[in-house]
N, C-alpha and C positions, 0 to 999 in steps of 0.2 A: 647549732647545727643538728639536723635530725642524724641518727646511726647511719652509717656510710653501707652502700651495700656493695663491701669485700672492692673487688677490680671486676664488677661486671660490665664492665662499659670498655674494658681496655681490648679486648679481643675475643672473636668465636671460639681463640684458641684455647684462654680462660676456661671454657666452660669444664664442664665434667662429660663423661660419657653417656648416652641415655640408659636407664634401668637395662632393656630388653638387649641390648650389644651387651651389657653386662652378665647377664643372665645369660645370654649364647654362650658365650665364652667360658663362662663358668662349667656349662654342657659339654661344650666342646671338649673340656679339659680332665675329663671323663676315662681312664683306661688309655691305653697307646694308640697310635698312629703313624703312620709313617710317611717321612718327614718328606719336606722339599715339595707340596702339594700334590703327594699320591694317599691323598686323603678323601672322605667321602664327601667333607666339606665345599673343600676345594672346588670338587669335580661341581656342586651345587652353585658356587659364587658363580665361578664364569661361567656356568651355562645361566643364571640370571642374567650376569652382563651383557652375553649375547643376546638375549631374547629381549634386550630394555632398548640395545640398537639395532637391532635383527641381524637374521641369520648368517649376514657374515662375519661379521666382529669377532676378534679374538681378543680376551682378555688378559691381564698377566697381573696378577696382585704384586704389592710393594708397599714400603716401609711409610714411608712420607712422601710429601710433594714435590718435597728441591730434588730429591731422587727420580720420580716417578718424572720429571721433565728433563732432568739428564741422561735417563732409559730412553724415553720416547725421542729425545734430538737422537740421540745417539745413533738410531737405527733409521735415523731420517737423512742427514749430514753425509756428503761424500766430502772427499778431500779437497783441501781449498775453495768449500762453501763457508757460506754466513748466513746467519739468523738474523733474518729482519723482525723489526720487534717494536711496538712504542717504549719510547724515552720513561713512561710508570714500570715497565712489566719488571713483574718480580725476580724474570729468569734475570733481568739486568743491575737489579737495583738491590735486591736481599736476598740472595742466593748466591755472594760471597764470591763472587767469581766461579761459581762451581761448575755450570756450562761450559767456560771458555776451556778451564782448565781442564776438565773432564773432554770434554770431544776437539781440545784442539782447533775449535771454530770462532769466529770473529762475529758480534755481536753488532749489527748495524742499527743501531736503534733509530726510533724517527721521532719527530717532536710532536706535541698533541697537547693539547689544551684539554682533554676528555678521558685520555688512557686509550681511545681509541685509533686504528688506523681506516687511512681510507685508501681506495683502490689507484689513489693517480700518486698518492705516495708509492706505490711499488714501482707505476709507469715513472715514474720520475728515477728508478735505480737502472732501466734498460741500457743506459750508456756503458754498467758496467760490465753488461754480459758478457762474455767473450774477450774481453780485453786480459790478457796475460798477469797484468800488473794488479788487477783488483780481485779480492775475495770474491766467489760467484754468487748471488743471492740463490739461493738453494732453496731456505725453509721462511715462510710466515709463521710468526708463534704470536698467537692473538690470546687476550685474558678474556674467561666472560664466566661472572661478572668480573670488571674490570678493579682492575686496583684503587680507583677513584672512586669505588659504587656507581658507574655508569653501565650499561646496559649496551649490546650488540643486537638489533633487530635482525630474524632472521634473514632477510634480505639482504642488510647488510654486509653479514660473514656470507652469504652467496654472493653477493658482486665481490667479496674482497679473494674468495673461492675458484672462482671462474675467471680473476685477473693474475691471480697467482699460479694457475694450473695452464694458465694461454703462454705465461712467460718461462714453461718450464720450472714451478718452483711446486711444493708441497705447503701441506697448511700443518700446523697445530693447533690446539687450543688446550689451554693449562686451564682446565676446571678445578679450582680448588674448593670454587665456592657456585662448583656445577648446580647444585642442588638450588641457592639464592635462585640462581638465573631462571633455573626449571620453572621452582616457584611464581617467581615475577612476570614470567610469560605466556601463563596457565594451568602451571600448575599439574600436568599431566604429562605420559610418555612420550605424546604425539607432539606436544611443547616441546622438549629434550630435544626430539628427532628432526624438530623444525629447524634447529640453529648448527645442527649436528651432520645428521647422515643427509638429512635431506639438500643442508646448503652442501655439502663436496667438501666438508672436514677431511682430512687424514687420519688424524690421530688422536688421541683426546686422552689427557693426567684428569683422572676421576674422583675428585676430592671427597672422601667416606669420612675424613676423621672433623671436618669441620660442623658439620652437622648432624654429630651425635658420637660417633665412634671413636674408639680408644685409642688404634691409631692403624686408619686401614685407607690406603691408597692402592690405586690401579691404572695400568696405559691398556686403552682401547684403542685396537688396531679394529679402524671403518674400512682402512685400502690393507686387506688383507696380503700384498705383498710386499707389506713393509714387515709383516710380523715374522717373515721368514727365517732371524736369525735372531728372534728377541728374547727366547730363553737364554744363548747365550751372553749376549749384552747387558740382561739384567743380573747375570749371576754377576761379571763383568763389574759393574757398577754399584753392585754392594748393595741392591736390591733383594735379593732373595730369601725371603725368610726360611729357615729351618724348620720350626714349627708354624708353615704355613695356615696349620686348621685354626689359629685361632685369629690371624687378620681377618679368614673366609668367613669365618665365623657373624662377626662383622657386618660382614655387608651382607649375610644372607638375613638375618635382623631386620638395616636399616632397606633392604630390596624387597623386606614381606610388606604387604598392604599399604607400599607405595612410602614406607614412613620416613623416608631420606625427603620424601616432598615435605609429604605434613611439617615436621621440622624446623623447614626451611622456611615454611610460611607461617609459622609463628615465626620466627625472627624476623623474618620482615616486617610481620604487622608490629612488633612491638618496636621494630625501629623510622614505625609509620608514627605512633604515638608518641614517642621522644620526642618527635620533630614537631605534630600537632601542639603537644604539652609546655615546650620551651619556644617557638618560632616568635612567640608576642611576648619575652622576655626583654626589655633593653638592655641592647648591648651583645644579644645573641642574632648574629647573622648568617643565614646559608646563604647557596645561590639557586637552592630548590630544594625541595621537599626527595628523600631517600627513593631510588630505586629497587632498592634490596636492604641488607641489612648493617649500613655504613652512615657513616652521617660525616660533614666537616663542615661543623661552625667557625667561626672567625669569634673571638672573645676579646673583651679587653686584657688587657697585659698583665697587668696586677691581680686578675683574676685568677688565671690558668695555675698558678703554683698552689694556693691556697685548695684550689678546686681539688687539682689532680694530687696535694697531700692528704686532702679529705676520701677521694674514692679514686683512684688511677687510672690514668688513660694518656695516650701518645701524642707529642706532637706530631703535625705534617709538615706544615707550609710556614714553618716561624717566622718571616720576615712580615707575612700576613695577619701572623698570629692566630693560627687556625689549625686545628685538633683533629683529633678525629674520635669518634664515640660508635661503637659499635653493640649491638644485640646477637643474642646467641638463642640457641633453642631452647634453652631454659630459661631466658625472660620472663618476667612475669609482669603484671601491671604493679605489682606493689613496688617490685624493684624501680620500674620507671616514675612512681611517686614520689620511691624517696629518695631518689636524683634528682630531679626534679625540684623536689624540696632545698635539696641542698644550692640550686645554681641560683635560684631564686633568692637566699637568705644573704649568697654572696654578691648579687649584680643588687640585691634591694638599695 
């Protein structure tokens, strides 16, 4: 077996922080400031966030992501709603119950083949509108990119946009891996604002720490009168950093010269080559080629332990027998060679 390269295939979360988040921070941390984001940093993050979805957008920096989507329900949710949601989403599946329990709201998940939902799933929930007896569907919380590594076109989150807003309901979207999606739809701000401001989004968890950052998340308020009361719900929720200048930090880094894209599309091309380099392996099965930066091969059985003690990585679907292998911003080709290497000496 060639050298295992470390757990870079087990998660984006694996990776390290990029050099220049580092080096902000290191700046940042510079002489005092005062706390609670009355910082100059600060004041610099969210007016980038504003101006990445325009001029009405309010931003609010936060800790992590299971946080930053229990900020965002939070100030979404009235009393005896529910989050509709597909059967993958993480607010449902790994985030520990912490929605439910956190907003007191009931989680209607839907079922999906894709991670995706579609607009007659929500028509299919009108029966319980109004009905005493049932949770009221309140919010859509859509993933993109999705837990599956599938992809929402932005038409899509516009019809699913304009069926959730026709039936009285709000939208979210838990971007944790904003940045993939940007990347894989063009790669630009006007990409972002396609799937975002432009389809009728609400709200949107801005994932900073997956593609490069140390550990820096934000809820972007698009419908500005949901942010009315979100300083205090995120203090609330155990979002608010103290030493806010150094999340801001952060994102002012990965918002200079666009580098939360770039990023993001190296991991995707390197989880474009994974795919290229192992697809004519026997015994290695997708059901397509990566949208992003995710992959789920199906393996034989006998393989997966030896593999995953040689270099680590998750299962998904065990009864399928099918993994998942991911790419991070600091992929490299040699990395994907000597994986590569190694699945090969196993399936030879």
């Amino acid at each position: 077996m060639p050298p295992a390269p470390d757990c870079a295939f087990a998660s984006d979360n694996a990776a390290g922080a990029h050099p220049a988040v580092m080096a902000a921070v290191m700046e940042a941390n510079a002489g005092h400031a005062l706390a609670y984001g009355s910082d100059r940093w600060t004041e610099e993050a969210t007016a980038r966030l504003r101006d990445l979805f325009g001029g009405q957008a309010q931003a609010f920096l936060a800790f992590n992501g299971t946080g930053a989507n229990v900020m965002a329900l939070a100030t979404m949710v009235q009393p005896a709603d529910c989050v509709v949601c597909s059967s993958w989403a993480h607010i449902a599946v790994d985030e520990t119950g912490a929605p439910e329990r956190a907003l007191g709201a009931k989680l209607l998940t839907q079922p999906t083949d894709d991670a995706k939902l579609r607009p007659e799933q929500l028509r299919g929930l009108a029966h319980l509108q109004g009905v005493q007896h049932h949770a009221q569907p309140g919010v859509v919380s859509i993933t993109q990119s999705t837990e599956l590594g599938t992809l929402y076109t932005p038409d899509e989150i516009a019809a699913l946009c304009d069926t959730a807003h026709s039936m009285g309901m709000l939208v979210h979207l838990d971007g944790a891996r904003i940045a993939n999606a940007t990347a894989a739809l063009g790669g630009t701000v006007a990409a972002l604002r396609s799937f975002t401001v432009d389809a009728g989004v609400d709200v949107v968890s801005f994932g900073g720490t997956k593609p490069g950052a140390l550990a820096a998340e934000a809820v972007v308020y698009l419908n500005p009168a949901l942010a009315k009361r979100a300083i205090y719900v995120r203090k609330q929720v155990n979002q608010l950093p103290s030493k806010m200048r150094f999340v801001a930090a952060q994102f002012n880094a990965l918002l200079t010269d666009d580098l939360w894209i770039r990023l993001a599309q190296q991991s995707n091309r390197m989880a474009t080559l994974l795919y290229e380099r192992t697809c004519d392996i026997p015994g290695v099965q997708y059901d397509g080629p990566p949208a992003v930066n995710s992959l789920f091969p199906c393996l034989p059985a006998e393989v997966i332990e030896p593999l995953r003690d040689w270099c680590f990585f998750w299962d998904w679907d065990v009864p399928r027998q099918q993994v998942r292998w991911m790419t991070a911003w600091d992929t490299t080709e040699a990395d994907i060679e000597r994986f590569v290497a190694g699945v090969r000496h196993l399936l030879a």
